[in-house]
C-alpha positions as CSV (number, residue, x, y, z in Angstrom):
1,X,134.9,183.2,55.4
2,X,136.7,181.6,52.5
3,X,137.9,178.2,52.1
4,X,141.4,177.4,52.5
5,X,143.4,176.4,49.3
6,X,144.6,172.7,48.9
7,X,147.6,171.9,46.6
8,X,146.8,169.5,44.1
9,X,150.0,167.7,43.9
10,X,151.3,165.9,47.0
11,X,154.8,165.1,47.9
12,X,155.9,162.5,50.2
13,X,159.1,162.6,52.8
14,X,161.0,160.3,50.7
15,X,160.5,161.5,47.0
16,X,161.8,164.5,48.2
17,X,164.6,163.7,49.7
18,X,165.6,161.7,46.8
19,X,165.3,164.4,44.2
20,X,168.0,166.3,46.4
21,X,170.4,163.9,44.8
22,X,170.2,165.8,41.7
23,X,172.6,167.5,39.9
24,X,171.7,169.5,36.6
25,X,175.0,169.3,34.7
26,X,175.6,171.0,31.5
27,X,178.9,170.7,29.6
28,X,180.1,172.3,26.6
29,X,180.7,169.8,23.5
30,X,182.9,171.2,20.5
31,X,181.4,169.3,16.7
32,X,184.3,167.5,14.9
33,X,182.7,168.8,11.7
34,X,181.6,172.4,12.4
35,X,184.0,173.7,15.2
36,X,181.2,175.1,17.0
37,X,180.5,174.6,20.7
38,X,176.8,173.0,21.6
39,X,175.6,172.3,25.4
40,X,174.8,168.8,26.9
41,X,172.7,169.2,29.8
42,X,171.8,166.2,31.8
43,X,170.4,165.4,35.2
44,X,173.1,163.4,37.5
45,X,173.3,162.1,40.7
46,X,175.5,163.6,42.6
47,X,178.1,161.0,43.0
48,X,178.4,160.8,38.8
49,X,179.0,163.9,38.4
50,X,182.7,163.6,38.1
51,X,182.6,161.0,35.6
52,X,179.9,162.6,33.5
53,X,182.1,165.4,33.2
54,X,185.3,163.5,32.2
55,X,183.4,161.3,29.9
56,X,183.7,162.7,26.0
């Protein structure tokens, strides 16, 4: 019989639940200089996500 296979990497309850608060958030920023659009991508909680967005 084999053995079972373990996960190295434990979670707990609470880390979990806290990385649910997450947002990935990527905005489109146009250069001054160049014209060209570039991407900002950032991790927000999800109650800053309004005012990450509004933010230039």
């Amino acid at each position: 019989m084999a053995k079972a296979a373990k996960t190295a990497i434990k979670t707990s309850a609470k880390g979990g639940a806290e990385s649910k608060n997450y947002t990935k958030v990527i905005k489109t920023v146009r250069s001054p200089k160049t014209g060209a659009y570039t991407f900002k991508e950032s991790m927000v909680h999800k109650d800053k996500v309004k005012e990450f967005l509004s933010a230039k």
